[in-house]
C-alpha positions, 0 to 999 in steps of 0.5 A: 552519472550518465546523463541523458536528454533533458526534459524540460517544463516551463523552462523551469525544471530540468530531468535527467533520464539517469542519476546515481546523485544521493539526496536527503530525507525526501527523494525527488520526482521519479517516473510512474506507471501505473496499470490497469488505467494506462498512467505514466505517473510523476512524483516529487518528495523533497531534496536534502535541505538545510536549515540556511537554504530551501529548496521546493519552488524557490528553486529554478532549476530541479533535478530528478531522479529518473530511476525511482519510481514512485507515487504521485497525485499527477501523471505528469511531473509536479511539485510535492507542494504544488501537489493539490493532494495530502501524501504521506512519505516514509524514508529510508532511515525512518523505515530502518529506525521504526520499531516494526519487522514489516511493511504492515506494521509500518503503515499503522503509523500513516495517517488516515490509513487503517490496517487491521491485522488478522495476522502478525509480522505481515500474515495477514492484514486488510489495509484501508483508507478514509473510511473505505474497505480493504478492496478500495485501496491499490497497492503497488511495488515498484509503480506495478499493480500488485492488487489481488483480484480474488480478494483484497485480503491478499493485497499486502502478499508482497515478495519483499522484507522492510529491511530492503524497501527504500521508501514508501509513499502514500496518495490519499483521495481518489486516484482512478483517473491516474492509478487505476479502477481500484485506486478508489480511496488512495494508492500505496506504492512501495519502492526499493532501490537497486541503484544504491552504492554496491554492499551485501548484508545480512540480518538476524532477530529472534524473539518471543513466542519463537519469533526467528527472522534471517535475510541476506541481501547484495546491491551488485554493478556488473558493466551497465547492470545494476542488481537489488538481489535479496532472500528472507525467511521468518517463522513464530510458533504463535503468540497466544498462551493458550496452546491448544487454542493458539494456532496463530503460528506461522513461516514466511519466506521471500526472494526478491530481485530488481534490476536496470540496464543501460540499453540502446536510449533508454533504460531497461527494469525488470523485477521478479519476486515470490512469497511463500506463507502457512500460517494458523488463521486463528478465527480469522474468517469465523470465531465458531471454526477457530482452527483455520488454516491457510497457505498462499504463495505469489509469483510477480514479473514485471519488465519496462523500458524507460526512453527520453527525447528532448521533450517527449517520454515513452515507456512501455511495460509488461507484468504478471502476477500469480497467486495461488490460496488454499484455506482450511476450515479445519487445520486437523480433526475435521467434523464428518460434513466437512469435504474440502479445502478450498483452492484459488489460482489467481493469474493476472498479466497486463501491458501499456504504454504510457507517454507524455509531451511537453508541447510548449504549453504545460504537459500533457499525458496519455496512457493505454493499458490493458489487464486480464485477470482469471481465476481457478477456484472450486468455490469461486467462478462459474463451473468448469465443462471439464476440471483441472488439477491444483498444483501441488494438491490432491484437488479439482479446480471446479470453477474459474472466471475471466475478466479484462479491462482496457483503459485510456488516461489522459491529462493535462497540466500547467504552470502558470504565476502561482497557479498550479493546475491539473485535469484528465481523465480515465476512460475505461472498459470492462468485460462483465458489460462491454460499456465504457464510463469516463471518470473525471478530475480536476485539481488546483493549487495556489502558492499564496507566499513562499511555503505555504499552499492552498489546494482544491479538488473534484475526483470520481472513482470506482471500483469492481468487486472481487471474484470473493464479492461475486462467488463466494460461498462457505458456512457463514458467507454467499456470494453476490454474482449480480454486484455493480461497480463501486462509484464515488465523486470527492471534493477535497481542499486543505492548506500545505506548508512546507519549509526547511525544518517542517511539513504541514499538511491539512486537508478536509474532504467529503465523499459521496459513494455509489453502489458501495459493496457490503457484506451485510445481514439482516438478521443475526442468523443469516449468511453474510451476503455482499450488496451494493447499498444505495449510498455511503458517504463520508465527511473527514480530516487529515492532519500531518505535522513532520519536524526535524528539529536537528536541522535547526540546531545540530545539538538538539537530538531529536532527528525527526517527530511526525503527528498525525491525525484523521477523523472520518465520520460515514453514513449510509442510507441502507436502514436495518442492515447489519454492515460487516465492512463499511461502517465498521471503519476508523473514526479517530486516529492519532499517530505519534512517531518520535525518532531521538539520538539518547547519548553517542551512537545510542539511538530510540524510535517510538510509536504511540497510536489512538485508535477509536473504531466505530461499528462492532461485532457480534461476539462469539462466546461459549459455542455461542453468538451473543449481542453487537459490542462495539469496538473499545477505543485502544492506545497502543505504543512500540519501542526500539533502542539500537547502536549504529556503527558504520557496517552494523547494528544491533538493537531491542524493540518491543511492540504493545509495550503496555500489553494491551488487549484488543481488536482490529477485527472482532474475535481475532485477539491480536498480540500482547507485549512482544519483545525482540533483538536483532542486528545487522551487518553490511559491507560496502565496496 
C-alpha cells in the first residue's frame, strides 16, 4: 500500500489518497467527478462487517479507498448513513451471482428504477426513475458523464460487459446541484476496478434462440501502471417464433480499458472504450414498420489527475464521447416513398476542475465544468450551408447543431453532535438563451441512536431537451424546436437503519415538475409531437430491506436477501392530451432477490419482480390502430444454479421462468422463457 497526505475532516476521518486494502460487501467513499456541473463528488458504502463489531459511525477513524470512484448524494465526503438520500448498492459478488447477462437486466431488480427494454441482453433499454422519462436520469462510467445527447434511448450504449463491473451504485432524487443539468431524478454510475489483484480470465454461454457470448479479460501491474483491459462479443438470431416477423436479432461487441498511474503527487486515470451494436429494432419506434433496423456504435475517453495535500484535494479531468446512429425504417424491401435511413453523428467532449478544502469548519467544495455537445444529422439539426459525408455510409449529413454548458458547483457541509448537514448549489449556463439559473439544495440527517437516522430534503433540478425532442421528424413524430428546459423542486424525508447484519431504507418524496417534456397528441391520428406541459407532479415510496443472514450464523445458508418496494403516484394538469412518456410510468414495483448456498459449492440466485404500470398504449392489430389498453400488471422471476471452484465456474440460468407474455413498451413483445449455460475461468498471480 503506498500512502499519501491524509485528509482529514472533523478529525474524525482520515483519507488516503491510495490503497490496495480489500473490503467487504459495501466498498467505502471513493472520490467523484462529475461533469457537466463541475462536481467533485464522494461516496461512502460500508466495510466489511461482522455480526460481533459495526463499523459506520461508531467508528473514529475510517479509511477510504481513494481509487474508486463512485456515486454519492454530496460533493463532499460523507457518511452512507449519514447520507440524507435513499441509495442503492449492487456489489461485486452480487453482480457475479445474478441471474442477468448484462447491466440492463441488472438495474430491473433497483428499486424505484424502471427499465423498459426494446431489446434484450442490453440492445436497447430506456432507464428511468421515480416516475420520470428515460432523459431525466444520468448515467455514469467510472464518475463520467456518458448520457446521450441525441436522445436517451442511447444512454445505456456502455463499452463494458457485467462480467468486469465492480460495483454499481445508484442515487435516487434530484442531483443537478451535484451530477449535472440532466441528473433530474437520479444518477447511476457503473464502476469497474483496475486495482484488483493481477488475473486474466475468459468466459463463455450460449443458449437458446442462438444465444453466444464470449469475453477475455486481464488486470495486469507493470511498474507503477495498473491496467483493467477486456473484449467481448455477443450475438442471438432473435427470440420470437414467428421467422418471418421476428427481426429481434442482434451482435454486440465491446473493448474496454482502464488504468492508473503513480505520477508525480498524485495519481493519473484514464479509460477508453467502444460498442458496437446491429440489431433487428422489431417495432421498436412504430408497430405499422416492424422491419426496423438500427446500428450505433460509441467511442468514449476519459483522462484525470487526482492530487492531495494536507487538507485540500484538486482534480482536473478531460473526456470525449463519440456516437454514431443509423435507423432503418425498413431493414430490406422498402416501399417506393421510402428515400433514406437516417444518420446521427453525435460528438461530446468536456473538461473541470473540481477541488475542495477543508477550512477547519466542515468542508467545503467547488467545481467549474464546461461541455459541448454537437450533432451531424440528415434529420435532426439546422440545415447545413454545405453537406458532409457519413462515415462509412453512402450518406449526406444535412443538418447539424451545437450547444455548451458552463457550470459553477458549490457546497458546504458539516458535522456537528448528530447532525449532518448539507447545502450548495449549481449555477449554470446554456448556449440556446445565454442566461444563467441557480439550483439550489439543502439536506439533513440526524442520528437519533446508534443505527438508525432520520433524514430531510429540498432539491431542484432541471433538465434540457434532447436534440430528438427539438428536431425530430419521421411518420409518426414532429419534433418541437422552441421546448424550454425541464424544472423541478423535491421534498423528500425518510428513516434509515443500518447495523451489522441489515439495511433499511424508507424514504417518502413529493415532486413538483415544471415545463416536463411529452410527447403528446391530441388526437389518435396526429403525429406525436413533444410539448412542455405546465405541470407534472409526482407524490411516492421507497422501501429497500437488505439482510444477510450468514452474518448471523455461518450455517445459515442464505448470503444475502434484499426486498424492495416503490410506488409512484403522477398527475399532470395538461387535460385531453394523450401522453406517450410521462404518465405511462411504474406505479408499483416489487423486487425480490435471494442469493443461497443449496449444498457444498452449489449456489442459487433468484429474482422475482411485480410490476404495475399505469398509462397504455394505443394497440396496433391487423394493418391497424384500435382503442388505448392499459398496460396489464406482470410477475416475472429468473433463476441461476452455479458451482464456484477457485478459478472456475459453471452455471445455468433461466429468464422469465413462468414464460410469461407482456410489455415494457406497448407493441414491442418482450421474451419468453430463455435458458442458458455458462462458465468462467480465471487465473490469478
Amino acid at each position: 500500500m503506498t500512502d499519501y497526505k491524509n485528509f482529514k475532516t472533523s478529525g474524525k476521518l482520515a483519507f488516503r489518497r491510495w490503497s490496495r486494502r480489500k473490503y467487504g460487501a459495501f466498498k467505502t467513499m471513493g472520490q467523484q467527478v462529475i461533469i457537466a456541473t463541475a462536481v467533485l463528488a464522494f461516496s461512502l458504502v460500508f466495510e466489511a462487517k461482522t455480526a460481533k463489531a459495526q463499523v459506520d459511525t461508531a467508528q473514529i477513524t475510517q479509511e477510504y479507498d481513494m481509487d474508486e470512484v463512485v456515486i454519492s448524494g454530496e460533493r463532499s465526503p460523507v457518511l452512507f448513513s449519514r447520507l440524507a438520500r435513499i441509495v442503492t448498492v449492487l456489489e461485486k459478488e452480487e453482480i457475479e451471482q445474478a441471474p442477468v447477462q448484462d447491466v440492463n437486466g441488472l438495474l430491473e431488480y433497483v428499486l424505484n428504477l424502471d427499465i423498459r427494454q426494446r431489446g434484450n441482453h442490453g440492445v436497447q433499454a430506456d432507464i428511468s426513475m421515480r416516475g420520470g422519462t428515460f432523459d431525466q436520469t444520468l448515467v455514469l462510467l467510472n464518475g463520467i458523464n456518458i448520457s446521450d445527447p441525441q436522445t436517451g434511448h442511447h444512454n445505456l450504449n456502455l463499452p463494458v460487459v457485467l462480467q468486469y463491473v465492480h460495483r454499481i451504485e445508484v442515487l435516487k432524487g434530484p442531483a443537478s446541484r451535484i451530477f449535472g443539468v440532466n441528473a433530474f431524478n437520479g444518477a447511476i454510475n457503473i464502476i469497474t476496478n483496475v486495482d484488483k489483484q493481477q488475473s486474466a480470465g475468459v468466459a463463455l454461454s450460449g443458449g437458446e434462440y442462438g444465444f453466444m457470448k464470449g469475453m477475455a479479460s486481464a488486470n495486469i501491474k507493470t511498474g507503477n501502471f495498473r491496467h483493467l483491459v477486456a473484449a467481448s462479443h455477443k450475438r442471438s438470431d432473435g427470440y420470437l417464433q414467428d421467422k418471418e416477423l421476428n427481426n429481434t436479432d442482434f451482435e454486440n461487441t465491446n473493448f474496454f480499458y482502464h488504468g492508473k498511474v503513480a505520477a508525480w503527487e498524485g495519481e493519473l486515470e484514464m479509460q477508453a472504450g467502444y460498442n458496437d451494436k446491429t440489431f433487428g429494432a422489431n417495432s421498436f419506434y412504430t408497430p405499422a414498420y416492424p422491419n426496423q433496423f438500427e446500428a450505433t456504435n460509441t467511442t468514449f475517453a476519459s483522462l484525470g489527475y487526482n492530487l492531495g495535500f494536507e487538507n485540500f484535494d484538486l482534480r482536473p479531468v478531460v473526456y470525449y464521447r463519440r456516437h454514431q446512429d443509423r435507423f432503418e425504417l425498413f431493414r430490406n424491401n422498402p416501399p417506393a416513398w421510402y428515400s433514406n435511413h437516417n444518420h446521427h453523428l453525435t460528438d461530446v467532449w468536456g473538461a473541470n476542475i473540481n477541488g475542495i478544502v477543508n477550512p477547519g469548519f466542515g468542508q467545503l467544495a467547488l467545481g467549474v465544468n464546461y461541455r459541448n455537445e454537437h450533432i451531424y444529422s440528415n434529420v435532426l439539426g439546422e440545415e447545413m450551408q454545405e453537406h458532409k459525408a457519413v462515415p462509412g455510409q453512402e450518406a449526406k449529413f444535412t443538418r447539424e447543431d451545437n450547444r455548451n454548458t458552463t457550470s459553477i458547483n458549490l457546497e458546504y457541509s458539516l458535522n456537528w453532535n448528530n447532525f449532518h448537514i448539507a447545502t450548495g448549489a449549481m449555477a449554470t449556463g446554456y448556449s440556446e438563451t445565454g442566461n444563467a439559473r441557480i439550483y439550489p439544495g439543502l439536506e439533513a440527517n440526524y442520528n437519533i441512536f446508534r443505527g438508525l437516522h432520520a433524514f430531510g430534503s429540498y432539491n431542484e433540478a432541471m433538465r434540457l431537451p434532447t436534440y430528438t425532442d427539438l428536431y425530430y421528424e419521421g411518420p409518426t413524430n414532429i419534433g418541437n424546436p422552441h421546448l424550454k428546459p425541464e424544472e423541478s423542486n423535491t421534498l423528500e424525508a425518510g428513516l434509515k437503519y443500518l447495523d451489522g447484519v441489515q439495511r433499511i431504507q424508507l424514504g417518502v418524496f413529493q415532486r413538483k415538475g415544471k415545463n416536463i417534456i411529452d410527447w403528446v397528441k391530441e388526437t389518435e391520428e396526429e403525429k406525436w409531437k413533444p410539448r412542455n406541459l405546465t405541470e407534472v407532479d409526482a407524490t411516492g415510496i421507497d422501501f429497500s430491506w437488505e439482510v444477510s443472514p450468514q452474518e448471523i450464523m455461518e450455517i445459515i445458508p442464505v448470503n444475502r436477501l434484499r426486498v424492495a418496494y416503490s410506488y409512484v403516484d403522477m398527475e399532470k394538469s395538461a387535460e385531453n392530451l394523450i401522453s406517450r412518456y410521462v404518465l405511462d410510468n411504474l406505479k408499483h414495483k416489487l423486487a425480490i432477490n435471494l442469493n443461497h448456498t443449496i449444498i457444498g459449492k452449489l449456489h442459487a440466485s433468484w429474482g422475482i419482480t411485480y410490476q404495475d404500470r399505469a398509462g397504455g398504449f394505443i394497440r396496433y392489430k391487423d394493418g391497424s390502430y384500435g382503442e388505448e389498453t392499459a398496460y396489464e400488471p406482470f410477475w416475472l422471476a429468473d433463476a441461476r444454479l452455479s458451482w464456484q471452484e477457485s478459478h472456475w465456474k459453471a452455471y445455468v440460468e433461466a429468464s422469465n421462468i413462468f414464460d410469461k407474455f407482456y410489455y415494457d413498451h406497448g407493441n414491442v413483445p418482450q421474451p419468453g422463457r430463455w435458458i442458458r449455460v455458462g462458465g468462467s475461468y480465471e487465473v490469478r498471480w
